[in-house]
C-alpha positions as CSV (number, residue, x, y, z in Angstrom):
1,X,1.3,12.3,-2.2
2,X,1.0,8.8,-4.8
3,X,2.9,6.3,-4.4
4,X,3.0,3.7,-7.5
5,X,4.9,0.7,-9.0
6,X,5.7,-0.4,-5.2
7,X,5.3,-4.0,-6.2
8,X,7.3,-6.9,-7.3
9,X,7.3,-7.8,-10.7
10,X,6.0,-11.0,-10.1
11,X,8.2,-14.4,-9.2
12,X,11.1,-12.7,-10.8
13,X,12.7,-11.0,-8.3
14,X,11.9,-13.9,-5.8
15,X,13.8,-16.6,-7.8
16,X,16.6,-14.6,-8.0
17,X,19.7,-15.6,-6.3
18,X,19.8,-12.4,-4.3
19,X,16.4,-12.4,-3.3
20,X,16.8,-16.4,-2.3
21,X,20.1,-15.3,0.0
22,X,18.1,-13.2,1.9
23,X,15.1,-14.9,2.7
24,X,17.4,-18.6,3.4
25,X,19.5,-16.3,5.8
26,X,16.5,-14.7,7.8
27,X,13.9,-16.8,7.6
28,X,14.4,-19.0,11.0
29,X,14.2,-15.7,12.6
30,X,11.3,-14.1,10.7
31,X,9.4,-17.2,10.5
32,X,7.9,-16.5,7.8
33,X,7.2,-17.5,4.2
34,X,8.7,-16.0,1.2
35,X,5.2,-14.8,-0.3
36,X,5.5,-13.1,3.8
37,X,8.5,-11.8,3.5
38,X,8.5,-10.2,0.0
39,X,4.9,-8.6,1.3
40,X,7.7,-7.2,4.2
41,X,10.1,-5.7,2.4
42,X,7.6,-4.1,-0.3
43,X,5.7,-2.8,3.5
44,X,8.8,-1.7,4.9
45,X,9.9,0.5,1.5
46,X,6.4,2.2,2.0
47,X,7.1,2.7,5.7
48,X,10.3,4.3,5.3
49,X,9.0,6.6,2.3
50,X,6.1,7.5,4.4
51,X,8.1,8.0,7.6
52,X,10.4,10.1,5.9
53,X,8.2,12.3,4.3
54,X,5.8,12.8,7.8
55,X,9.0,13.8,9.8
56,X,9.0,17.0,7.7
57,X,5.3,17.7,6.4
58,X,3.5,16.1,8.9
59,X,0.2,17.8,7.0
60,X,0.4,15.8,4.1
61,X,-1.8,12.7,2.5
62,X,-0.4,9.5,1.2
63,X,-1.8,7.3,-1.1
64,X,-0.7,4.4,-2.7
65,X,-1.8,2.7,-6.0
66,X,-2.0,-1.4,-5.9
67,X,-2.9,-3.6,-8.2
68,X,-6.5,-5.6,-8.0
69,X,-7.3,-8.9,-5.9
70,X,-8.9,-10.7,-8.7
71,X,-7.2,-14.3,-6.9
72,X,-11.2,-14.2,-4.7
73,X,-13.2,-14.5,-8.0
74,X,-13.3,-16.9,-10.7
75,X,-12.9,-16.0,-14.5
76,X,-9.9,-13.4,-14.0
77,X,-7.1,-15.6,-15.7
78,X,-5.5,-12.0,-17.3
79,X,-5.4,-10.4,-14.4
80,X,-2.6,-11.4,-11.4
81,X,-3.1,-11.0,-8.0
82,X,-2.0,-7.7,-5.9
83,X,-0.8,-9.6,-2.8
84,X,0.5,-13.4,-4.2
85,X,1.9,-12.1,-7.9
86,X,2.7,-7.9,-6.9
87,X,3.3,-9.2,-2.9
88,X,1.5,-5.7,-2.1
89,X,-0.6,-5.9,1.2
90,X,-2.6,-2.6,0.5
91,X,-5.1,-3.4,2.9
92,X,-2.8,-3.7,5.5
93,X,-1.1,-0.6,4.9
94,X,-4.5,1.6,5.3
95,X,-5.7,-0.3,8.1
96,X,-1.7,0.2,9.8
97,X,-2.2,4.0,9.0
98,X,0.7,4.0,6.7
99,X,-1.3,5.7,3.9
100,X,-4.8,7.5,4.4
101,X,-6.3,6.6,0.8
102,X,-5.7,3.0,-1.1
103,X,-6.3,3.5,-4.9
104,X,-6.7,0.1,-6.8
105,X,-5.7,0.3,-10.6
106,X,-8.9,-1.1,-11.7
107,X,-8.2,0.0,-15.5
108,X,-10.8,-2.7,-17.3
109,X,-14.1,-3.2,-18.6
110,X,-17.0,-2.3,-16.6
111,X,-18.0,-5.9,-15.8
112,X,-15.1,-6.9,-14.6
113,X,-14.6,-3.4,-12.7
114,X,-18.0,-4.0,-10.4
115,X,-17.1,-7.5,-9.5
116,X,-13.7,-6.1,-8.5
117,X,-14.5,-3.4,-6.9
118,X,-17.5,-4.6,-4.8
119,X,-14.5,-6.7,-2.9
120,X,-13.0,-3.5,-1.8
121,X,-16.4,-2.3,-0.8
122,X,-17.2,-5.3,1.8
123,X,-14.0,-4.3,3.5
124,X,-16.4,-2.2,5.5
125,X,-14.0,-0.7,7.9
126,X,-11.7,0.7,4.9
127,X,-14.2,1.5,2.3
128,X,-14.9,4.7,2.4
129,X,-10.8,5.4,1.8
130,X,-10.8,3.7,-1.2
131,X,-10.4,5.1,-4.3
132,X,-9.9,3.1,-7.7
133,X,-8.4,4.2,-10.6
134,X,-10.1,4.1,-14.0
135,X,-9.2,4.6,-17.7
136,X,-10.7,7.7,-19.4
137,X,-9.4,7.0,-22.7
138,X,-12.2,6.9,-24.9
139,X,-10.2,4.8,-27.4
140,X,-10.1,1.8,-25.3
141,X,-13.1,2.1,-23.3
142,X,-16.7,3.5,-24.3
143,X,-18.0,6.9,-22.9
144,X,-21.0,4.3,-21.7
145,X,-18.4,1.9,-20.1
146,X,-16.8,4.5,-18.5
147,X,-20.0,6.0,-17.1
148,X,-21.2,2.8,-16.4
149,X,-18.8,1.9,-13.6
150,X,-18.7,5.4,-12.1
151,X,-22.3,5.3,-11.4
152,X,-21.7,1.9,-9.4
153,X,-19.2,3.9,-7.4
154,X,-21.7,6.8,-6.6
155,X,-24.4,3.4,-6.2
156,X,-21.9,2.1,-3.5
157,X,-21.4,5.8,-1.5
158,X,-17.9,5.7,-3.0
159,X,-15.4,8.8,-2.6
160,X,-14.7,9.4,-6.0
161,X,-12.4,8.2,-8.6
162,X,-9.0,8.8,-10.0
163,X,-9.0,8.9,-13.6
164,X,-6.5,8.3,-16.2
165,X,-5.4,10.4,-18.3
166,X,-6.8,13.9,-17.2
167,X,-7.1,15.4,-20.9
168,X,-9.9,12.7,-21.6
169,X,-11.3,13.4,-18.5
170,X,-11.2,17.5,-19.0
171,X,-12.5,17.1,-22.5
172,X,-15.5,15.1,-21.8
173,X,-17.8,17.2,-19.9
174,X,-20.9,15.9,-19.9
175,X,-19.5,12.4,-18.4
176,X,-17.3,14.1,-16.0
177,X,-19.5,16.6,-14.5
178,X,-18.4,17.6,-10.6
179,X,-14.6,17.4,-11.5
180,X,-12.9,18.0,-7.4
181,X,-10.3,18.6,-6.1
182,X,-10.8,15.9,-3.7
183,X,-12.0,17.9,-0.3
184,X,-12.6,14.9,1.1
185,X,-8.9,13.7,1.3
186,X,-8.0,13.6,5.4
187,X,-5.9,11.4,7.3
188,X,-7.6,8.4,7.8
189,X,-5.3,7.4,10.9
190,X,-5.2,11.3,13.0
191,X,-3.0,9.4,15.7
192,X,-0.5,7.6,13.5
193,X,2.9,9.1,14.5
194,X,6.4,8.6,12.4
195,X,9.1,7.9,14.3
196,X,13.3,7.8,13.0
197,X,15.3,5.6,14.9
198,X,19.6,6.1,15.1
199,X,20.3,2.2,15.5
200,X,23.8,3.0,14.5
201,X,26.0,1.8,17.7
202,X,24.0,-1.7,17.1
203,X,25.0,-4.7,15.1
204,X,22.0,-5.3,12.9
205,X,22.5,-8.7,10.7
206,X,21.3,-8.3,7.3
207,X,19.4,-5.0,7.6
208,X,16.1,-6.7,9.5
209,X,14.7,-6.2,13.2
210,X,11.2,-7.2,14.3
211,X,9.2,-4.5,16.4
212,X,7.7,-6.5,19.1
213,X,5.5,-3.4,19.6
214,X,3.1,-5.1,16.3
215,X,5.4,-8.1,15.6
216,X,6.4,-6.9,12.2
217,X,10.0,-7.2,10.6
218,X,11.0,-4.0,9.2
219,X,14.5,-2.9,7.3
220,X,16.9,-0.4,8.2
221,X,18.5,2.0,5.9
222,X,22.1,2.2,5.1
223,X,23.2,4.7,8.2
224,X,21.4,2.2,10.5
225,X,18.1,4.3,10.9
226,X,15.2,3.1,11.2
227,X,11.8,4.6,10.0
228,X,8.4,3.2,11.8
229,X,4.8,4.7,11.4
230,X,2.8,3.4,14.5
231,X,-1.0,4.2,15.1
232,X,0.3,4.9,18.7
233,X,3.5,6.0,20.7
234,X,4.7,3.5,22.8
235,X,6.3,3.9,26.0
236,X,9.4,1.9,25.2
237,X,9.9,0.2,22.2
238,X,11.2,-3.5,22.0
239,X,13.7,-4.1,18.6
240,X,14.7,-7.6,18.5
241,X,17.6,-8.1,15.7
242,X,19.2,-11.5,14.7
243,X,21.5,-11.6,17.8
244,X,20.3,-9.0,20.4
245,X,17.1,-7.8,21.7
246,X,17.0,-4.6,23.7
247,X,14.8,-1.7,24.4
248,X,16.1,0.9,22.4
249,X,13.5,3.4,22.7
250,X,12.3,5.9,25.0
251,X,10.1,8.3,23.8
């Protein structure tokens, strides 16, 4: 399963008065900033989706697109940031087991693509379950672009690649030899378990508890429930909202 477009459209949505409301009234108990917080809410969407979907096909992968992190490089002025512009942490979310596979939408010119994607590859403990995702349009980029940067994937012991659109990949055969059906897809976290929460007969201010279990802030949904993907299964769980903290969970 892909998740994409779970990103903020820049500074918009932060400057809004809505989004400004929120963060003014939790922020003395979150403590944190409002790049922070945005990266929270964006986490805790994923979290719930992922949650959700585990609870009844606990077989399944997830995988979530995110834009690059061109901010570490010089000479990238087109190209905005995943984690300050899209507040995405996708890094965080593989190494938190809340996907298996992190796919980077590296759609640009080979030169740019290598320097970009060699910063995903010194992230040595994640690298292997990354997998970026490329143009194949022919009409934008050359068949010796194209080839170009995945050959410095195969250089760099890389996964694979997922490529955009598949008719230009199908069509091109001699570029796109060894077409898969990605065996090599497993759960990168085979302890992560997802866990739904009835917080229902407690007050919960503004949606937002902390998990002292990892420290983060998390949302719940409408009913009150709260979804939470941990890498392992607490005895108790510690929920501190805006006005109570209790142990609401024994597994």
């Amino acid at each position: 399963m892909l998740f994409t477009q779970l990103k903020y459209p820049g500074r918009k949505v932060l400057d809004s008065p809505a989004f400004k409301n929120q963060y003014e009234g939790v922020s003395a108990f979150t403590g944190s900033s409002e790049q922070e917080f945005a990266q929270d809410v964006i986490t805790s969407c994923l979290e719930a989706l992922v949650t959700e979907a585990r609870l009844i096909k606990p077989y399944l992968v997830f995988s979530a697109q995110v834009e690059p992190l061109p901010h570490e490089m010089r000479g990238y002025n087109d190209l905005d940031p995943a984690d300050s512009y899209y507040f995405q942490n996708g890094g965080e979310w593989l190494r938190e087991g809340l996907i298996d596979v992190l796919v980077p939408r590296m759609h640009i010119k080979h030169r740019s693509f290598k320097d970009l994607y060699d910063t995903y590859s010194e992230n040595t403990d994640i690298s292997q379950y990354i997998i970026p995702s490329l143009r194949g349009d022919e009409e934008e980029f050359s068949v010796r672009d194209i080839k170009r940067s995945l050959d410095h994937i195969r250089q760099n012991n890389g996964r694979g690649a997922l490529i955009y659109t598949s008719t230009d990949a199908l069509k091109e055969r001699t570029l796109y030899e060894g077409i898969d059906e990605l065996p090599f897809l497993a759960h990168t976290h085979q302890t992560t378990k997802a866990i739904e929460i009835d917080l229902s007969d407690f007050h919960i201010p503004r949606d937002i508890v902390r998990v002292a279990n990892d420290g983060r802030c998390r949302f719940v949904d409408q009913n009150n429930k709260l979804s939470i993907s941990l890498s392992e299964l607490p005895r108790y769980l510690s929920i501190a909202s805006m006005d109570e903290r209790n142990a609401l969970f024994d597994p």
